[in-house]
KETOR-799457 format. One record per residue (C-alpha): z, x, y. Coordinates in steps of 0.5 Angstrom, whole numbers, plus 500, padded with zeros to 3 digits. Layout:
BEGIN
ZXY/...
***
This chain:
BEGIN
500500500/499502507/505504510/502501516/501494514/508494511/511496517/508490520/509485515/516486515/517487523/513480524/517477517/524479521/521478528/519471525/526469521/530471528/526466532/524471536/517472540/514478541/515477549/523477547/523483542/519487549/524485553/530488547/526494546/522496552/516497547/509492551/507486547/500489546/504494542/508489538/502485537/499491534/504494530/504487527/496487525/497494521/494498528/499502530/503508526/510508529/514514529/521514526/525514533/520507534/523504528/530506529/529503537/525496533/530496528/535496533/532491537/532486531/539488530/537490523/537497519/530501520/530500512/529493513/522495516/520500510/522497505/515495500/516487499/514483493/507483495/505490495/
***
């Protein structure tokens, strides 16, 4: 699997699961929608300092985004 793609899935899965829209995670984070958007799609490669800062915004470990799911 595409460690980029299942970074998004989950980011979005948690986003989603929270009720929070990409605009409310930008204003925890500091990270632009546009970014947000495509780090969701599988567009971009965040590095470990933006998974931890992610992580933090959704109040989850940075675990929690690199874990495989079920689907992969």
């Amino acid at each position: 699997m595409d460690m980029r793609k299942l970074v998004g899935r989950n980011f979005a899965r948690l986003r989603r699961d929270q009720g929070l829209t990409q605009e409310q995670v930008e204003e925890r984070s500091g990270f632009s929608q546009q970014y947000l958007s495509g780090l969701e799609r599988g567009r971009r490669n965040p590095t470990i300092i933006t998974l931890y800062e992610l992580a933090r915004a959704l109040g989850v470990s940075h675990v929690e985004l690199v874990r495989p799911d079920a689907d992969a």
